[in-house]
C-alpha positions as CSV (number, residue, x, y, z in Angstrom):
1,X,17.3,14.2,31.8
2,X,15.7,16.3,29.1
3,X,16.0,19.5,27.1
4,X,14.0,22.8,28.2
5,X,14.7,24.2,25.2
6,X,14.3,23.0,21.8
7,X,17.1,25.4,20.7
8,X,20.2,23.6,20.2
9,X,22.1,26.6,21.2
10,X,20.5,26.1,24.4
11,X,21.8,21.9,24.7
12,X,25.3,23.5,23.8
13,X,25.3,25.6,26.8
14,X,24.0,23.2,28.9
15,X,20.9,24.5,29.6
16,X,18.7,21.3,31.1
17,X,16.0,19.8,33.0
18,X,14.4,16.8,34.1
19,X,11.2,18.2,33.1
20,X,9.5,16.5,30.1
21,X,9.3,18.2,26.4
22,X,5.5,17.4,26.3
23,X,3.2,14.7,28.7
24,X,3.9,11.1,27.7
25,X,1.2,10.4,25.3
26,X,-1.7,8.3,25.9
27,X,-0.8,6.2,22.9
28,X,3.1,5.3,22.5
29,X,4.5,6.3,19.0
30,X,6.0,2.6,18.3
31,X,2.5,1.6,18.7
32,X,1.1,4.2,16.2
33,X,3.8,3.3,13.9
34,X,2.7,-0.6,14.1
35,X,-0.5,0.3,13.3
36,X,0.1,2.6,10.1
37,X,2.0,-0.7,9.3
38,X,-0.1,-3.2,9.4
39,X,-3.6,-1.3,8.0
40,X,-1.0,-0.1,5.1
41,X,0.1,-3.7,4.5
42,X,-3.9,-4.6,4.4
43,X,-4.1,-1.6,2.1
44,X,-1.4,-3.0,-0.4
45,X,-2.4,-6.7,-0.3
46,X,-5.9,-4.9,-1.2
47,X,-5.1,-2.7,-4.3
48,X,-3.0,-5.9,-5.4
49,X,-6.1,-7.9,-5.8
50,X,-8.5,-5.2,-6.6
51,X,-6.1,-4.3,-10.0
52,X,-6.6,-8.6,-10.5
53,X,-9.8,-8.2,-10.5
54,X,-10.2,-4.5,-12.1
55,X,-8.1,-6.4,-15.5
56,X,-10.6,-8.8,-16.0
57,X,-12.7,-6.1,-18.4
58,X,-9.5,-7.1,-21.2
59,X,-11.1,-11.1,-20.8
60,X,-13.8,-12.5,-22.9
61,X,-17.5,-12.4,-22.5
62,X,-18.4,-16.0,-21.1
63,X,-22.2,-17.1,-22.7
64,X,-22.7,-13.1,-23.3
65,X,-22.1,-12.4,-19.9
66,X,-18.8,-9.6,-19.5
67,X,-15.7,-11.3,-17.4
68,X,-15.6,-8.8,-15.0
69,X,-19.8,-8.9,-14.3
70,X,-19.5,-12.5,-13.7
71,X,-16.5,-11.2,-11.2
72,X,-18.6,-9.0,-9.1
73,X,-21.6,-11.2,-8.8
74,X,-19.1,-13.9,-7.3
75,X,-17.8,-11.0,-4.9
76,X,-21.4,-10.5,-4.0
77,X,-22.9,-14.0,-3.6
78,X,-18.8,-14.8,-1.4
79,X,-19.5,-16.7,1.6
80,X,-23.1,-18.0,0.5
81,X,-25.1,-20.1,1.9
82,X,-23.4,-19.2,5.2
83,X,-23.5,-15.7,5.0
84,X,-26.5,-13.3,3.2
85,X,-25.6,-12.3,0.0
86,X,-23.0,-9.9,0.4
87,X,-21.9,-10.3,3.9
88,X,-18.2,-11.4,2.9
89,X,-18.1,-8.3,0.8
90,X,-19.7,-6.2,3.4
91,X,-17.0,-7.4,5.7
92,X,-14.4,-6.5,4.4
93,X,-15.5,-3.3,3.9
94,X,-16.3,-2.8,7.2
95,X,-12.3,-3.6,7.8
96,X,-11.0,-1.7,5.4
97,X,-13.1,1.4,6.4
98,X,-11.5,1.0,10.0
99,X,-8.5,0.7,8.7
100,X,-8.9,3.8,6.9
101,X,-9.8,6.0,10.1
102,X,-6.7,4.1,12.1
103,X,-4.3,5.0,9.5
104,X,-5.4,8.7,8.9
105,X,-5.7,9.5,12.9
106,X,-1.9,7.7,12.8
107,X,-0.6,10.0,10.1
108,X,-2.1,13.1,11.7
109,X,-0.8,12.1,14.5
110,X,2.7,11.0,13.8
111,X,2.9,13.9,11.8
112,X,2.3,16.5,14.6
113,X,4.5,14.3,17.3
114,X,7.2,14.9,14.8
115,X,6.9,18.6,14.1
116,X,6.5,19.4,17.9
117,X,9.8,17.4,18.3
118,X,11.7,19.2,15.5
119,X,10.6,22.4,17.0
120,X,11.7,25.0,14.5
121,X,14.3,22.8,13.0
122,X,13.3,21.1,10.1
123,X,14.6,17.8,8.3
124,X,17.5,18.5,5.9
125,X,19.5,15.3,5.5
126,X,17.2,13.8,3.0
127,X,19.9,12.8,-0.4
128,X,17.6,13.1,-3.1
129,X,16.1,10.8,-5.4
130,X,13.1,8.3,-5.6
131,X,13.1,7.4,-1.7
132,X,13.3,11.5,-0.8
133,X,10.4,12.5,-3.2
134,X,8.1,9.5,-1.7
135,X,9.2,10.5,1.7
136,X,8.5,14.2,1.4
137,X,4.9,13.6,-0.3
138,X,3.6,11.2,2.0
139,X,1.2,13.1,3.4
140,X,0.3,15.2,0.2
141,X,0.1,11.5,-1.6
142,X,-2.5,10.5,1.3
143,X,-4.8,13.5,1.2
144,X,-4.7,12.3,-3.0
145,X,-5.8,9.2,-2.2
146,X,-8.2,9.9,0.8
147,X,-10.2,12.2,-2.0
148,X,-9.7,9.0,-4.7
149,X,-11.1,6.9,-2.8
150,X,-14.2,9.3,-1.5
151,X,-14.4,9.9,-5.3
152,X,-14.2,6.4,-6.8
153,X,-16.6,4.8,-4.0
154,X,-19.5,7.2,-4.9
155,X,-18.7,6.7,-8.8
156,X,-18.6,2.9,-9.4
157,X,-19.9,1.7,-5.8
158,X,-22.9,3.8,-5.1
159,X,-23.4,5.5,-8.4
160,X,-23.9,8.9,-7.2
161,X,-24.1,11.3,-10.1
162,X,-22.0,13.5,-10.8
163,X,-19.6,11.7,-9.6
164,X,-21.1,8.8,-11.5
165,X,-22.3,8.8,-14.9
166,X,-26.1,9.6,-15.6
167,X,-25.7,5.7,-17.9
168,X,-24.6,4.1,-14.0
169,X,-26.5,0.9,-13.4
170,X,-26.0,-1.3,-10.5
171,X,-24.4,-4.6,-11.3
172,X,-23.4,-3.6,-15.0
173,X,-19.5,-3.1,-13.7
174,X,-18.2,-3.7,-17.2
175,X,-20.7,-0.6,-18.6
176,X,-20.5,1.7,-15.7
177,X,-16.7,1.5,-16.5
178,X,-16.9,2.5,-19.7
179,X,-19.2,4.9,-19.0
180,X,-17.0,6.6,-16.6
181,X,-13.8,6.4,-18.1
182,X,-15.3,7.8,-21.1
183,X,-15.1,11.0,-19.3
184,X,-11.8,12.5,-19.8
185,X,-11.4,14.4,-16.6
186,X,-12.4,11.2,-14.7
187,X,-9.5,9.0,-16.5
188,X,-7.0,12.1,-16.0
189,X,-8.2,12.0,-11.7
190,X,-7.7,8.1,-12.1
191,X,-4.0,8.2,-13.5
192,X,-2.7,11.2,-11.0
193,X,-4.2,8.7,-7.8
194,X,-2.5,5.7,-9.5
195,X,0.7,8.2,-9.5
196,X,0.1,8.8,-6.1
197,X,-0.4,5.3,-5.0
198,X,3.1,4.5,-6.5
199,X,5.0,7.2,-4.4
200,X,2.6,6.2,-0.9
201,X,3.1,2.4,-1.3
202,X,6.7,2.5,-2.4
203,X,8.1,4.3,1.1
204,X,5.0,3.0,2.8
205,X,6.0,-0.6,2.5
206,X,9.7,-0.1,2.8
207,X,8.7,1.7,6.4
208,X,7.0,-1.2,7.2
209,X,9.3,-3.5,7.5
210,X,11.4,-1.3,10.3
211,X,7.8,-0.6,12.0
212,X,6.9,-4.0,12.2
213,X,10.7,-4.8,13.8
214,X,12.0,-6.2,11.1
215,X,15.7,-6.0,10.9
216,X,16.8,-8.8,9.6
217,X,19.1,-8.5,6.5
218,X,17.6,-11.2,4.4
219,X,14.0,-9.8,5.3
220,X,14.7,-5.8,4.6
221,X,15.8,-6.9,1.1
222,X,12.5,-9.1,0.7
223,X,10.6,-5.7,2.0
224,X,12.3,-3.6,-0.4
225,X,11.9,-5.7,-3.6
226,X,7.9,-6.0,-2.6
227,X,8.3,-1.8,-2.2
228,X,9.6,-1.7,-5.9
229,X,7.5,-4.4,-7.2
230,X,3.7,-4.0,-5.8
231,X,3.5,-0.5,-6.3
232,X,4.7,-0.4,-10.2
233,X,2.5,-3.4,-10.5
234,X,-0.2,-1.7,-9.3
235,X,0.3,1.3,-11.0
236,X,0.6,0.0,-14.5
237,X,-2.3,-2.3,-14.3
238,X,-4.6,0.4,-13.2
239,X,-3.3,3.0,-15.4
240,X,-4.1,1.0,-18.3
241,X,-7.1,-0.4,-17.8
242,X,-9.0,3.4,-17.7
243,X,-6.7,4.7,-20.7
244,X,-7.7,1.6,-22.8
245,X,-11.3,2.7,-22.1
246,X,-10.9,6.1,-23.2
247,X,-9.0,5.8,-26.0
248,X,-11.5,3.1,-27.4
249,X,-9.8,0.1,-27.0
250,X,-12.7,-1.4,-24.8
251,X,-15.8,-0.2,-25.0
């Protein structure tokens, strides 16, 4: 049976019903939870190798042509002869853009499953600390990155000024970077989504591993060293490649 009244005064007295709290939802909330998991995973095991590839402005030029150009073009011409120039890239794009929209519409969904549940009651047994303050700012930490990432694709993808710099050229990754980190504001924007991306992948990984039914002792503690590792990993690597830019370091 179930309660007809989200006040708890009213369970107390025994006031209940066999009628439902809300129609059983057309898509289950383990299964929503699975898929935050796995398209967060694909989001993590992306940053990871994005920040790899992002460092490789600190390497030398090789025959006059900048580390991190020679990076891209390899990005671009992935997968050739077998597919058109660009097609890996493109695909992968096209994945992680799904995997965007699945994990937003899980959040925003999630997120009101659990606040018609709670009713008026809200959550007050959090102890404090690192795993409360990621916890709490999950979904501020999104809407951070959802407008980074709307923000950063137009800059150094596309090249849409003003988001990009008026200097953007296609191709010239190594210049469009120092171009755009040039630009204080920009670099300032870059290291608040880094901080952000900390906070979202820490809990988001460490969530994971319970979404994905892993319960396992040895497992939970593999889960929460990658939760402490990847993110600071991430963090630091992409926090100092636009603050060496704009303090002159590269350039």
């Amino acid at each position: 049976m179930t309660v007809n009244n989200v006040d708890r005064e009213a369970i107390r007295h025994g006031k209940i019903t066999e009628q439902p709290l809300r129609e059983r939802p057309a898509y289950p909330t383990w299964a929503m939870k699975l898929v935050m998991a796995i398209t967060g995973l694909i989001f993590a095991i992306y940053v990871l190798i994005h920040m790899v590839g992002n460092l490789k402005i600190f390497m030398p030029d090789h025959n006059g042509v900048p580390a991190i150009d020679e990076y891209g073009r390899w990005l671009r011409e992935a997968g050739a002869p077998l597919l058109p120039e660009e097609g890996l890239l493109w695909i992968a794009r096209i994945v992680l853009l799904v995997a965007v929209i699945l994990h937003i519409h899980g959040a925003i969904t999630l997120a009101s499953r659990s606040k018609q549940s709670r009713g008026k009651f809200s959550r007050s047994n959090l102890m404090g600390g690192l795993d409360t303050t990621a916890t709490r700012s999950m979904l501020i930490t999104g809407v951070i990155l959802l407008a980074f990432i709307i923000f950063h694709v137009l800059d150094l993808t596309m090249g849409v000024q003003p988001a990009a710099p008026s200097e953007f050229v296609h191709g010239e990754i190594q210049n469009n970077m120092i171009a755009t980190f040039s630009r204080w504001p920009v670099t300032i924007f870059y290291i608040i989504a880094m901080l952000a991306l900390f906070l979202h992948l820490f809990h988001g990984i460490k969530l994971a591993a319970s979404d994905l039914g892993i319960t396992g002792r040895k497992w939970m503690g593999v889960f929460a060293f990658l939760a402490a590792v990847v993110p600071a990993v991430v963090m630091i690597g992409n926090i100092v490649m636009p603050l060496s830019i704009a303090v002159g370091l590269v350039g």
